[in-house]
N, C-alpha and C positions, 0 to 999 in steps of 0.2 A: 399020763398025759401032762407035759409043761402047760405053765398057766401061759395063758393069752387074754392079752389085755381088748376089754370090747372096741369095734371099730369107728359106729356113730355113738353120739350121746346119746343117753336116756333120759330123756327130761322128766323133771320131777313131775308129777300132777296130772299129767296129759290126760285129757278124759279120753271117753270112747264115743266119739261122735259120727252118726249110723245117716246111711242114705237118708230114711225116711226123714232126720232133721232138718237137710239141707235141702228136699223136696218141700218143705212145710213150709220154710223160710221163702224161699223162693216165691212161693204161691201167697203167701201176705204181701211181699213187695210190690207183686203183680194186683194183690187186691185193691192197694191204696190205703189200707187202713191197717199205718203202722204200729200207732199210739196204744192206749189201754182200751181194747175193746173185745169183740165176740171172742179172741183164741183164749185171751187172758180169764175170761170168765167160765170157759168150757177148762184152763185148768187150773182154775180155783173147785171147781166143782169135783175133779179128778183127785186133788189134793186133798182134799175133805174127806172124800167115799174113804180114801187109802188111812188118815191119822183117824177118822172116826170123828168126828168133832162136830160139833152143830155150824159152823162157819168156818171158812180159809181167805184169807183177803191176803191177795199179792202183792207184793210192795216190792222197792228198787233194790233191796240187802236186806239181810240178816240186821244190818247194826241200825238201818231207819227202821226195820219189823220193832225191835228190843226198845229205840228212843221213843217211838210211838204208842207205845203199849204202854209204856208207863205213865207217860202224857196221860194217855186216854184214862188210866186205873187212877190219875190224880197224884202221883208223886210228883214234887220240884222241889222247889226251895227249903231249907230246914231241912229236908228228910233224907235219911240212911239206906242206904241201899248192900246189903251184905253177898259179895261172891267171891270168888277164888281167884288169887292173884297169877295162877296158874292157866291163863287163856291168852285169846289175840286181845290184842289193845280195846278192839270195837266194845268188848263187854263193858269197860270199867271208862271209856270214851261216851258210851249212849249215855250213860249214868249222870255225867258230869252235863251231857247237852241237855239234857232233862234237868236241870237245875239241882239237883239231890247230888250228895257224894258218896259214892263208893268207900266201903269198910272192907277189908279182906280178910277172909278166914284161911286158916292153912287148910294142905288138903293131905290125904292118904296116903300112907306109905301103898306101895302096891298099884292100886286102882289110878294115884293121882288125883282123885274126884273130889269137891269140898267134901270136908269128914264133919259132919252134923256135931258133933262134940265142939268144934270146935267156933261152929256156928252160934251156937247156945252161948259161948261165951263173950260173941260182939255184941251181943243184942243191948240194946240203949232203949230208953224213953223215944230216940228219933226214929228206931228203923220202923221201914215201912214195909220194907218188902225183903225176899231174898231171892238170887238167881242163882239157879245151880248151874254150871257150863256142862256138858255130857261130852268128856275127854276123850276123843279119839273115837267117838261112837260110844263106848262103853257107859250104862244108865247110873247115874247117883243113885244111895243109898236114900230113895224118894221118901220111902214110906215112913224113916226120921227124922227126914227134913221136913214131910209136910205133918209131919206131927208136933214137932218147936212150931213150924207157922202156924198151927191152929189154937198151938196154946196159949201163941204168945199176940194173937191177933194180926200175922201178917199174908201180905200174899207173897204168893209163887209165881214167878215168871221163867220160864224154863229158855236157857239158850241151847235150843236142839241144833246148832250151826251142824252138826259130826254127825248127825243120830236119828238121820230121816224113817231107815229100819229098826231102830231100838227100841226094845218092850222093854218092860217091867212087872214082872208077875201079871205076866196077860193086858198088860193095857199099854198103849203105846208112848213112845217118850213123846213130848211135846201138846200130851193130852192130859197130864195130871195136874197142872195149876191154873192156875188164872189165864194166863194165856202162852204161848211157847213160839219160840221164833225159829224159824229155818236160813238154813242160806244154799243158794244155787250156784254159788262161785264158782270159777272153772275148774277148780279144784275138787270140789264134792262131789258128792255121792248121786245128786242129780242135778246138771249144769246147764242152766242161762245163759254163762257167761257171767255177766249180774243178775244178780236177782233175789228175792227173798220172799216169806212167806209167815203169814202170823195169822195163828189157829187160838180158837176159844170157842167154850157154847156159851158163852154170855151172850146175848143179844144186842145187849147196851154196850159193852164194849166192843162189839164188831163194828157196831153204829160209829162207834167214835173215830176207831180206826179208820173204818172206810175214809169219811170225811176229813181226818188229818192228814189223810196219805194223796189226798190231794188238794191243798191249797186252801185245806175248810169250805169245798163246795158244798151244798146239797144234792146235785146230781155228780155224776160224775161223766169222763167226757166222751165217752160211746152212747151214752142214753142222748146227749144233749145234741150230735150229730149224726144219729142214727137215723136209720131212715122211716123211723117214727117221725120224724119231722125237729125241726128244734124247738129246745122247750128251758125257759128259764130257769135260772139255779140262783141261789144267793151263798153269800159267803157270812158263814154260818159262827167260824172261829180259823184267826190267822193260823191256816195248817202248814203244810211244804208239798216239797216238790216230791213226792218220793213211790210213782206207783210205778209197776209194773207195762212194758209196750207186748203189744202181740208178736213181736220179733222175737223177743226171749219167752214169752209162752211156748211159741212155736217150738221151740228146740225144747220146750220142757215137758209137754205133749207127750213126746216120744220118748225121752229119757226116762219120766214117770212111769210109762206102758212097762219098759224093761229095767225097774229100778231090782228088783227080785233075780231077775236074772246077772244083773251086775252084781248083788251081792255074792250070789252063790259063786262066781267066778273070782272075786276078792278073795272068798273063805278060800277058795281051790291055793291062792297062791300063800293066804296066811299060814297055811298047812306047810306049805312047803316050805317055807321059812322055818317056820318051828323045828321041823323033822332036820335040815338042814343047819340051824345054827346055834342048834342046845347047848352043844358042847364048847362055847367060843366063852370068853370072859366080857358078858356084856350078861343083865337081868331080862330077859324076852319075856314079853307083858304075860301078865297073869290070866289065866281061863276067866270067861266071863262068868258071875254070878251068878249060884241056883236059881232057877227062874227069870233069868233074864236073856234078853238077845243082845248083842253087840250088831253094832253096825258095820264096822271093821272099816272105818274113814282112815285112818290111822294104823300102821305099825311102825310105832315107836321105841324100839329095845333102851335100855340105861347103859351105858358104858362103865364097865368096873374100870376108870382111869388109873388107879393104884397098880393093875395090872398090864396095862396095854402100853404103858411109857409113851401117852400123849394123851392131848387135850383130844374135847369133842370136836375141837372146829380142827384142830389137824388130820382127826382121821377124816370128817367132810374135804377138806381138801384131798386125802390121797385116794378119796371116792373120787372127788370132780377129776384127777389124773388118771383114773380110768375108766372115765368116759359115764360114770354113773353120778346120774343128779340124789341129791337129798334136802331134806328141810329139817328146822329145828320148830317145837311144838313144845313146849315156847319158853324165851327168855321171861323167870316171871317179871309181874307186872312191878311188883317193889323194887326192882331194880333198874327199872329205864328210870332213866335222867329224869323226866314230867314228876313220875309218881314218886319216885325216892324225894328230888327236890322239895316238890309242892307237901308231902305229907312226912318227910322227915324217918322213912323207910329206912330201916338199917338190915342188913344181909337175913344176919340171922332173925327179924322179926318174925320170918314164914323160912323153915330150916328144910321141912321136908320138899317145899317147893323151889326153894334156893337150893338145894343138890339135886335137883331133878332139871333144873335149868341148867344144869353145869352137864350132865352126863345125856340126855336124852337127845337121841337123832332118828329121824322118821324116814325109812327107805320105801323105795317106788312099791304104792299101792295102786292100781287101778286097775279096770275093767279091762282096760287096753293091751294090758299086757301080755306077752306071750308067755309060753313057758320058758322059753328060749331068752325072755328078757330075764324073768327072774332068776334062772341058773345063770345067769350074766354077773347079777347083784349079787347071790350068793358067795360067786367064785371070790370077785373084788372083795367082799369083806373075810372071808376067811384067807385071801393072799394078803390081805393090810395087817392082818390080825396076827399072821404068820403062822395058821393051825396047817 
């Protein structure tokens, strides 16, 4: 059979968004009560049960979850912060709003994920902490990284943005440090739209969180207009604006209900990828880790460039010319203009992350997909590829 090029586009990311979300929404609209109250609290409670955690507090991102957390654990000014140059900007962004600066460790050949080896060797009299990023879903090698933090006195804050479903020898990602951040983006794994999500059993650090993720009240604003009646708050410490409304709980409600089932439909189509494009000149990620789960946020293959007689952003264009979206995950961070500039970044400081910038492209992952879509994707990259 001649190839045929697909007819509509496929847009990169498009979640899978179900009756019961747009029935949920609908019915907060109609409550009046759009802001952070009853849905947002019914799914911080749902998000808890699910990572295991003794508290989940909702916030407006992943990247306010990450700023606030650290606030709250007491890092700013003077203090080091070590993670992987190999994420979205928001990791090594919070760091900087948090008054502390970001250190970057290279990361894995393979996995991509910071490599603890190399962690061990930024460590300073400053650092105070380290954030591992969980690439693509796929779990850091935790159990030596939080073994450097404990010897060397620091804590763990985990950016679970990828990694809602991801274990680690039986215990869930974003439950083994200090505290761990999620994100809702429309893109992930379970989607707000905006939104985000930062889990801990500390007590005192929920505490703090709570009240920074809104303005440094002491109550927050569904206790204070609820039909408890109102009841005064004070402002406790200049927090922000950053919590969570019951419009994007709404839709997260339900996405949560069927986060399980979304994954198992992901695997359906990473399989098929696999089984379909082993034999192409591109590296297709490596199985996940004995004892661990992937999330499968991400399928990102490496482009062997030496073979295919083009760049990555050219074959992303002769995807976009037929009709299939893609993204890149990610330009590392020493190499945007901000971080090269301000800290004097050279290519090869982080090698394996700077050729993993150069070669990696992430094709359509999501619930939404049919099978029909992903034999779509398939066909396009083995007709670019010319197999």
């Amino acid at each position: 059979m001649s190839y045929q090029r697909r007819k509509e586009f496929l847009v990169f990311g498009a979640p899978k968004i179900e009756q019961a979300e747009i029935d949920e929404v609908v019915a907060t609209l109609k409550s009046g009560w759009l802001g952070t109250g009853p849905k947002t609290a019914r799914f911080e409670g749902m998000f808890q049960e699910y990572i295991g955690t003794k508290h989940a507090l909702a916030v407006s991102s992943c990247t306010a979850g990450l700023h606030i957390a650290m606030i709250a654990a007491g890092i700013g000014s003077g203090d080091e912060v070590i993670t992987t140059p190999l994420t979205f900007a928001a990791t090594a962004n919070a760091i900087l709003h948090a008054g502390a600066q970001p250190v970057f460790a290279d990361v894995e050949p393979g996995t991509l994920n910071l490599d603890p080896a190399q962690v061990e060797r930024r460590i300073s009299p400053r650092t105070k902490a380290v954030i591992p990023v969980h690439l693509y879903g796929r779990p850091c090698a935790m159990s030596a990284l939080l073994e450097i933090a404990e010897r060397h006195k620091l804590m763990v804050l985990e950016d679970a943005a990828h990694a809602i479903e991801a274990q680690y020898h039986g215990r869930k990602i974003g439950a083994m440090g200090l505290a761990g951040c999620f994100s809702f983006y429309v893109t992930k794994n379970v989607v707000t739209g905006e939104g985000g999500m930062v889990v801990t059993d500390d007590p005192e650090m929920a505490n703090r969180i709570k009240i920074l993720s809104l303005h440094g009240l002491s109550a927050d604003a569904w206790k204070r207009y609820s039909d408890f009646g109102y009841r005064h708050y004070e402002v406790v410490f200049p927090g922000f604006k950053s919590n969570m409304t019951d419009i994007q709980a709404s839709l997260g409600l339900h996405q949560l209900a069927r986060v399980e089932k979304n994954l198992q439909r992901r695997e359906e189509i990473w399989a098929r990828y696999e089984a379909a494009l082993a034999d192409l000149p591109m590296d297709l990620p490596p199985p996940p880790e004995p004892d661990t789960r992937h999330a499968r946020h991400l399928y990102a293959p490496l482009l062997k460039l030496d073979r295919i007689g083009m760049t990555r952003d050219e074959f992303m264009h002769k995807l976009q010319a037929e009709n299939i979206g893609s993204g890149v995950h990610f330009v590392s961070l020493h190499l945007q203009k901000y971080y090269r500039e301000t800290f004097g970044y050279q290519p090869q400081d982080f090698p394996v992350a700077c050729e993993a910038s150069q070669r990696t492209v992430s094709l359509p992952l999501s619930a939404r997909l049919s099978d029909e879509d992903a034999d779509d994707v398939i066909r396009a990259v083995r007709h670019i590829l010319g197999a």
